[in-house]
N, C-alpha and C positions, 0 to 999 in steps of 0.2 A: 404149147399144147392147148387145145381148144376143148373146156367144159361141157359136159353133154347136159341137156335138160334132164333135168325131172324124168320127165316120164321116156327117155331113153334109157334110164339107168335101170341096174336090176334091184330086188329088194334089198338085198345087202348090200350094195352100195350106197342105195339110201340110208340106209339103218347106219353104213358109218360115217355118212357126211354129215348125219344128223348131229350125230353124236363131235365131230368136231366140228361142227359150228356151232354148238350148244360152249364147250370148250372156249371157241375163241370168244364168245359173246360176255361169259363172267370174267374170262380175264379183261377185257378190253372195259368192262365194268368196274373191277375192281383197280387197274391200273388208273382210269380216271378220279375216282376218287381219291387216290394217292397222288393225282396231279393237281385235285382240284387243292389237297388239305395244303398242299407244298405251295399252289398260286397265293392261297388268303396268305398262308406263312410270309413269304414274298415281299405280299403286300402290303405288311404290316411291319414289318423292315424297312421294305427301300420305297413302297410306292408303287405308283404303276410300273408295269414293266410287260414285255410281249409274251412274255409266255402265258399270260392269261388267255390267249388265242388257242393255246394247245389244247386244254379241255373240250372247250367246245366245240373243235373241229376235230373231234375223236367220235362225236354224237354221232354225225352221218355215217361212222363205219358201221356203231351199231344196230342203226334204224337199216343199211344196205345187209347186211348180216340174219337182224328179223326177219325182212322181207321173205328172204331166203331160202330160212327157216320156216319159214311158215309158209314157204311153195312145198318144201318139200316132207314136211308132216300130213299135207295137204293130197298129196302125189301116196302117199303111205298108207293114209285111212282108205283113199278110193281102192286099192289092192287089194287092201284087206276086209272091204265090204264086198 
């Protein structure tokens, strides 16, 4: 199934993609820093080890997520001006 733009969707679709991808952004927030406190823990155990990689290639779902978010609050205020 193929995503529609922004400005194809109606206001309440907007109003509720906004709303989870507000959603997936504090969790995906909140799980990294639950990755990040578990990496130092890790690393203060054994050393390096790969999952110190997992963190910070969770950033770019964020920043792709933003983006997103911020077309489609964007798409929200021109409707409603």
């Amino acid at each position: 199934m193929k995503t529609k733009k922004p400005s194809e969707m109606t206001l309440e679709e907007l109003l509720k993609r906004e709303k989870m991808i507000q959603v997936a952004i504090y969790s995906l927030i909140a799980l990294n820093i639950i990755l990040i406190i578990a990496v130092i823990f890790l690393f203060t155990k054994q050393g390096f080890s790969a999952l110190i990689v997992i963190p910070f290639s969770m950033v770019s779902f964020i920043i792709i997520f933003s983006n997103s978010l911020k077309e489609i609050r964007k798409e929200i205020t021109s409707r409603n001006s």
